[in-house]
C-alpha positions in Angstrom: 109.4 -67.6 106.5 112.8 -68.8 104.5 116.0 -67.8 106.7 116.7 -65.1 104.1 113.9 -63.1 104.6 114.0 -64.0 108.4 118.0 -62.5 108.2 117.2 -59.4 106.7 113.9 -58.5 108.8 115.9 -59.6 112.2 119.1 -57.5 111.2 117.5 -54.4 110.0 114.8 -54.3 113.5 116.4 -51.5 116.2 113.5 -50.0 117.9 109.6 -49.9 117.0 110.0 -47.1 114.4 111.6 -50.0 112.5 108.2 -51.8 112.4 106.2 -50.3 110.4 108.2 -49.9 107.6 109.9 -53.6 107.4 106.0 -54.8 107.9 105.5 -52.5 104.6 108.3 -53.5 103.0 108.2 -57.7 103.5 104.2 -57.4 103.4 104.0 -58.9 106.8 102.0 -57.9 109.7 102.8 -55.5 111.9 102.4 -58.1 114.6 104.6 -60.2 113.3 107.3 -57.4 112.8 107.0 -56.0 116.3 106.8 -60.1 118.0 110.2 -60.1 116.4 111.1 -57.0 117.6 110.3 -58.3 121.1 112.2 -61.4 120.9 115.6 -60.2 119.8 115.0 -57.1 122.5 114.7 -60.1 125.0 117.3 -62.3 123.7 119.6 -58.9 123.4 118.8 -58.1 127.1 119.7 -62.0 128.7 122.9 -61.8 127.0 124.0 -58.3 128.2 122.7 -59.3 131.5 126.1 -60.2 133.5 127.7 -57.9 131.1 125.3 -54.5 133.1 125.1 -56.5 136.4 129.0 -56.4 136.1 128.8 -52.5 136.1 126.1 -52.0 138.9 128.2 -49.6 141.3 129.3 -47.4 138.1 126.2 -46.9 137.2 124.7 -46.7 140.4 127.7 -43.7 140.6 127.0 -42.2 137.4 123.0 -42.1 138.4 123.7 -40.4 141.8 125.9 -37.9 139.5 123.0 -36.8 137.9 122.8 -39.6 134.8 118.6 -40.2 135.0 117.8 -44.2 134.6 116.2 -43.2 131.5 119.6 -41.7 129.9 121.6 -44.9 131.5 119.3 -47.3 129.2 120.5 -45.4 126.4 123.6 -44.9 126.6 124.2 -48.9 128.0 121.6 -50.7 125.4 119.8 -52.0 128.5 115.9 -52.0 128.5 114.7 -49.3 130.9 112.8 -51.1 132.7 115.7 -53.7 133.9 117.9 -50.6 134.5 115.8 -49.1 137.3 115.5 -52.1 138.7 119.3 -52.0 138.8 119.1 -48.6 140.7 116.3 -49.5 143.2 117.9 -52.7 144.1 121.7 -50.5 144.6 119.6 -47.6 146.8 118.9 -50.7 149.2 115.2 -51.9 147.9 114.5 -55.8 147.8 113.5 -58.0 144.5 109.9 -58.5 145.8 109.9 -54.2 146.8 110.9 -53.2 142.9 108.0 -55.8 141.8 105.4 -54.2 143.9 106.5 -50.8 143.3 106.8 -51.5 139.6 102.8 -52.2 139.6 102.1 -48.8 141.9 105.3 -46.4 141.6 103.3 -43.6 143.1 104.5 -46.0 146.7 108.4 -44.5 146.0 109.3 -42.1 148.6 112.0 -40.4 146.8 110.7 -37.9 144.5 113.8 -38.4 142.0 113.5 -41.8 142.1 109.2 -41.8 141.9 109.7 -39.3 138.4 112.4 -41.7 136.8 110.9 -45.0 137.1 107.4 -43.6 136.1 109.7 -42.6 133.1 111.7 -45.6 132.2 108.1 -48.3 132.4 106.4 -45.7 130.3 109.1 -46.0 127.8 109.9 -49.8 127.8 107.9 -51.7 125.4 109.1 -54.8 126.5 109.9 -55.7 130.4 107.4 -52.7 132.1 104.2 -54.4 133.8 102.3 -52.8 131.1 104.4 -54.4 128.5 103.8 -57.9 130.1 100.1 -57.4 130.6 99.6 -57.1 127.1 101.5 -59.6 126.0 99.4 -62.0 128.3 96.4 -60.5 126.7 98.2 -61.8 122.9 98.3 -65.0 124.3 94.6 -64.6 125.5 93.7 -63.8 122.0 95.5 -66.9 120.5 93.9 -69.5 122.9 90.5 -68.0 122.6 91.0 -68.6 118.4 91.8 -71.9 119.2 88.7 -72.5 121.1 86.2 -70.7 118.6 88.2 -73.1 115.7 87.9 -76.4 118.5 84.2 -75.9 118.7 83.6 -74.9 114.9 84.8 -78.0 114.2 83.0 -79.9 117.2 85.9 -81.0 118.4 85.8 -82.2 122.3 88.6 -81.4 124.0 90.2 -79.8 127.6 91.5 -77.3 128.4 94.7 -76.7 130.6 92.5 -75.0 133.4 90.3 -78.5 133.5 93.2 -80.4 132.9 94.9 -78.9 136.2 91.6 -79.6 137.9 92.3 -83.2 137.2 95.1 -83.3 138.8 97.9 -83.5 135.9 100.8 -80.8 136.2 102.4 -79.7 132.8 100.0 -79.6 130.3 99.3 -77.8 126.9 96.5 -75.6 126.1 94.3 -77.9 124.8 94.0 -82.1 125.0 91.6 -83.2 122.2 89.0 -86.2 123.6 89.1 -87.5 120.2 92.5 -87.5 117.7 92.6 -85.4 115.4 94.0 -86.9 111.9 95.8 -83.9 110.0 98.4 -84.6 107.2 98.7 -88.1 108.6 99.6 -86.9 112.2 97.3 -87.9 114.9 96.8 -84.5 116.9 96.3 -85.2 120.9 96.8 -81.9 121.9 97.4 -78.3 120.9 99.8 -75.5 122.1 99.6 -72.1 121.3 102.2 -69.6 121.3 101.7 -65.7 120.5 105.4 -65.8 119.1 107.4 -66.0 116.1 108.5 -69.2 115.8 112.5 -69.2 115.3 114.9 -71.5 116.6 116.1 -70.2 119.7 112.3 -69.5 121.0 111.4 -73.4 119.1 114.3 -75.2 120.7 113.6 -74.0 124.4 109.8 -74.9 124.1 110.9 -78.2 122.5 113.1 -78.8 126.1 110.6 -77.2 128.2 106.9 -78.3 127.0 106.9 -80.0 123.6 108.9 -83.1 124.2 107.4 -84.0 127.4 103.5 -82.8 125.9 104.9 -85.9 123.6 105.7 -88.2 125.7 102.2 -87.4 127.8 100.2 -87.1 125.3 101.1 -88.8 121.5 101.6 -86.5 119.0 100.6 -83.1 118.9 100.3 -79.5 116.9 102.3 -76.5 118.2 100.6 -73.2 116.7 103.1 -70.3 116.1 100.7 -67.2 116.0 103.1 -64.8 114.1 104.5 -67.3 111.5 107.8 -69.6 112.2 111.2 -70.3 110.3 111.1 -72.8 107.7 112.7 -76.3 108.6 112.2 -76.3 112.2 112.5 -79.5 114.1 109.2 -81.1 114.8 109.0 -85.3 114.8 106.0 -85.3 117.0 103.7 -82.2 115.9 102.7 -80.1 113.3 103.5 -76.6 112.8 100.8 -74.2 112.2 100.1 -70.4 111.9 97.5 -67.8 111.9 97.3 -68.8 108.0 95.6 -72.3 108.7 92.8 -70.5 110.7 90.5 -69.5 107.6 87.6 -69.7 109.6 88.2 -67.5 112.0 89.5 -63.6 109.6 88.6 -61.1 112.2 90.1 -62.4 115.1 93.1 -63.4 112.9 93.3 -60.2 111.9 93.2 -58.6 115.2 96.2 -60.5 116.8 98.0 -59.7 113.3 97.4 -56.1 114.1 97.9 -56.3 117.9 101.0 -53.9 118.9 102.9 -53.7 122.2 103.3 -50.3 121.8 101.3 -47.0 123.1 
């Protein structure tokens, strides 16, 4: 995607409403629109983090006033989720408490409490247990396309599960037995990511897994499910997307369509 395009999608994206029509209007897939969604939601919430944090007994007040958690996420930008967690953790309940009542909220003695944060996870798109559940399952989806295309092709290879068996520790999705030559690259292994691939999310996987997948490995091919901005850094992989997977259309074309949303 050129940066133009990429601008004017990223500005215009508030809240999922905004996908449909953006995915409409830029012919892109709804997928791709709400994966962008997602990231600048994330990106949004890390850099208001201290910011919120910063105001934890005023809200903590304005909540005991009568303000639900639900109305303190809107009126403070802060994902719903993240802001009862900001009210448990002020009425006294520990980091690894909110987790597990965050899976079963129907374990929360107050009744106030109990109705709100049912409320705010049912809402949140993005941080609620349900949110993250099926954004594993995206990334499920884009590993199992990569293994239908790996064995299409006859291609031996590993994956990370027997790779871990073997005793190695950070390791990509998938280490080819054989290299791969593709547009004079020699592919050694293959990462996928159920993402957009811009340059904040490019840059952190390039510190945190590609470089050192690199230095393992040899070079490599890094595929971007949901598309990635043009001219991105990459000296020791190729760049892919769903668009290089022609042999695989339906399952393409149900990640494309998969939405985070209910």
């Amino acid at each position: 995607m050129d940066r133009q395009t990429y601008n004017q999608i990223y500005n215009s994206l508030w809240n999922f409403e905004d996908v449909f029509k953006i995915s409409e209007k830029y012919s892109e897939s709804q997928g791709a629109i709400a994966t962008l969604l997602s990231q600048k939601v994330v990106t949004l919430a890390r850099k208001n983090h201290r910011r919120i944090h910063g105001k934890d007994e005023e809200l903590f007040f304005r909540w005991k006033k009568g303000l639900s958690i639900l109305e303190l996420s809107q009126k403070f930008r802060f994902p719903p989720t993240l802001m009862a967690s900001l009210i448990l953790k002020k009425a006294g309940i520990s980091k690894k408490s909110i987790n597990l009542l965050f899976r079963n909220p129907d374990m929360i003695q107050n009744k106030r409490l109990k109705r709100e944060v049912k409320k705010a996870l049912a809402s949140d798109y993005f941080f609620s247990p349900r949110a993250h559940a099926l954004q594993v399952r995206k990334g499920d989806l884009g590993e199992a396309i990569l293994q239908k295309w790996l064995e299409t092709h006859k291609i031996a290879y590993l994956n990370e599960a027997e790779l871990r068996k073997n005793g190695d520790g950070k390791t990509p999705d998938f280490v080819l037995q054989v290299p791969l030559s593709l547009e004079g690259v020699k592919v050694r292994w293959i990462e996928s990511k159920a993402l957009f691939g811009d340059e904040n999310e490019h840059r952190h996987y390039i510190k945190k897994q590609f470089k050192e997948y690199s230095e393992l490995f040899g070079e490599g091919m890094v595929v971007y499910w949901y598309g990635f901005l043009e001219g991105l850094p990459s000296e020791t992989f190729l760049i892919k997307d769903s668009n290089f997977f022609i042999e695989c259309p339906k399952e393409v074309e149900k990640l494309q369509n998969f939405l985070v949303y209910w």
